[in-house]
C-alpha positions in Angstrom: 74.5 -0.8 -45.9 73.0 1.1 -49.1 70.0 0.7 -50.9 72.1 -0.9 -53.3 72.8 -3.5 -51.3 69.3 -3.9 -49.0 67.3 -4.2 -52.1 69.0 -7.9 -54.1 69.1 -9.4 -50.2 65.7 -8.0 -49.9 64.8 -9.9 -53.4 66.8 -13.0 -52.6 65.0 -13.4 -49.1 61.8 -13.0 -50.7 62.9 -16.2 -53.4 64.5 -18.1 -50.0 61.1 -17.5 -48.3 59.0 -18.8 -51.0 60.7 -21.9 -51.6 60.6 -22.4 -47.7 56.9 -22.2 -48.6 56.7 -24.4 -51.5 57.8 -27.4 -49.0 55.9 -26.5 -46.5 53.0 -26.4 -48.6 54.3 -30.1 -50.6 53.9 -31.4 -46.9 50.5 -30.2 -45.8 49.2 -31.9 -49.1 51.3 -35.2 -48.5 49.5 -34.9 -45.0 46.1 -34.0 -46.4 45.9 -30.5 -45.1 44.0 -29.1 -48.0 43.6 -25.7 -46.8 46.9 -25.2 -45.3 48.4 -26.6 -48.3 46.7 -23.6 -49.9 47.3 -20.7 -48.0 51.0 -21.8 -48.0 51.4 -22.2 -51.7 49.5 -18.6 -52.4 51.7 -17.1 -49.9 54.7 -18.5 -51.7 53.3 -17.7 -54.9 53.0 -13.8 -53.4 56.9 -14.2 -52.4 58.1 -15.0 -55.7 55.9 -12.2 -57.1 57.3 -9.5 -54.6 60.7 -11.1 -55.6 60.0 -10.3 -59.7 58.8 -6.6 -58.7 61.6 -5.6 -56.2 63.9 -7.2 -59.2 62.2 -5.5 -62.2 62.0 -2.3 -60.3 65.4 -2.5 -59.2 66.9 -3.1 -63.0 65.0 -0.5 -64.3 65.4 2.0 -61.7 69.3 1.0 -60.5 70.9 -1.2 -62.8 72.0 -4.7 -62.6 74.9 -5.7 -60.8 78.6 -6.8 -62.7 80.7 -9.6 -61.9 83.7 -8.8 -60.2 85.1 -12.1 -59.7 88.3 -13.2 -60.8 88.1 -13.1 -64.6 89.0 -17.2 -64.9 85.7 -17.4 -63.3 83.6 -15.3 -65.4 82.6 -17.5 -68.1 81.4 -20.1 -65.4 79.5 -17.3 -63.8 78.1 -16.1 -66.7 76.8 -20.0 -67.9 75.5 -20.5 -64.4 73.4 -17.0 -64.8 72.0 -17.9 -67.7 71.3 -21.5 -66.4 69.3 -19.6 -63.8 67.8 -17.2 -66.1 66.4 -20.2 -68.0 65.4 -22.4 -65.6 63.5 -18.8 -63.2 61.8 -18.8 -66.6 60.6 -22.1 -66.8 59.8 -22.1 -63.1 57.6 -19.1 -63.6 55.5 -20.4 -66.3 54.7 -23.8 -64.3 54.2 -22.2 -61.7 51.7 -19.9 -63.0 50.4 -23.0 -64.7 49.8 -24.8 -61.4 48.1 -22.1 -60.4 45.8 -21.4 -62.8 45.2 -25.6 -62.8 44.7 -25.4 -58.9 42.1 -22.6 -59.2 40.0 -24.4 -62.4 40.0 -27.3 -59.8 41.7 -29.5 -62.6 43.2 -31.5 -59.2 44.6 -34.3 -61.1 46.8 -32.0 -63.5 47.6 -29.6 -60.8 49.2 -32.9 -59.0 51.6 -33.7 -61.8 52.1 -30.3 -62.4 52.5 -29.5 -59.0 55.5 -32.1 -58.3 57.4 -30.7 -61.4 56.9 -27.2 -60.7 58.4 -27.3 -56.8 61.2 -29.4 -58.1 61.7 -26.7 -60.5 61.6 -24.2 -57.9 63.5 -25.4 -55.7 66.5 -25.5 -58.5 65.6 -21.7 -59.3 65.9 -20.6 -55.5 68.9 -22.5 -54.9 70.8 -20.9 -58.5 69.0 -17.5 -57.6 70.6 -17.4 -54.3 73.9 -18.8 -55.6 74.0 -15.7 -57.9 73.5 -13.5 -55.1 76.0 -15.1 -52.8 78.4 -14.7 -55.7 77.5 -11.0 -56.9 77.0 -9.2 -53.5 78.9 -11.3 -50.3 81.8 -13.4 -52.4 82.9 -10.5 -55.0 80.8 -7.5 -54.4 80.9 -5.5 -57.9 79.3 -2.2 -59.4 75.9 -2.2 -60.8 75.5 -1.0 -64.5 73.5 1.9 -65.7 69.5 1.8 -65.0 67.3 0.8 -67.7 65.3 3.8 -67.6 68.6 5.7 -67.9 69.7 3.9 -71.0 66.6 4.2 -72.5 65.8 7.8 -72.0 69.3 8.9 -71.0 
């Protein structure tokens, strides 16, 4: 296995692991573990952020990764990723939200904030593992040229 490979199932684990967290953390509230409910959510908030860096790092420094699926597939593919794209967007800026709402102590909008934002979540994890499934076990394709490269290239 190359480093072209370890680093997305690196990523993806680190998204899996956080939304594992997120429900963990949605049932030590629902049970009234206060405390636990926080040191679950910042640990799952400290998974997706080691998620964003690996991914950021690894576009800039190695390049993204190319569907090589059967080409009847690509447009699907390509409205699915862009689904995700969208909705890991959305997710990031609730959850950031939530956060900053949980740390003001604003409780009662970090509840309805809080519901929305794991739903959220849990849609991004599930699309964001999808793509990898799709991109590195289903039809394992070439990644493109780094960032950096075509920047300064």
């Amino acid at each position: 296995m190359s480093l072209y490979d370890v680093f997305p199932m690196i990523s993806t684990s680190f998204i899996a692991l956080s939304a594992i967290l997120v429900a963990i953390g949605w049932r030590f509230i629902i049970q009234g573990k206060r405390q636990a409910h926080e040191r679950t959510m910042l640990a799952a908030a400290v998974a997706a952020t080691l998620f964003f860096i690996i991914y950021v790092s690894r576009t800039i420094f190695v390049g993204n990764t190319t569907f090589n699926g059967p080409e009847s597939l690509k447009t699907v593919y390509l409205i699915f990723l862009l689904f995700h794209i969208v909705l890991a967007t959305v997710a990031a800026v609730f959850g950031i939200t939530t956060l900053t709402l949980a740390f003001r102590r604003s409780f009662a909008k970090h509840r309805q904030w809080g519901r929305k934002t794991a739903v959220i979540w849990f849609a991004t994890a599930t699309t964001g593992i999808t793509v990898y499934v799709l991109l590195y076990l289903c039809y394992p394709g070439g990644h493109t040229k780094p960032v950096i490269d075509a920047i300064f290239g």
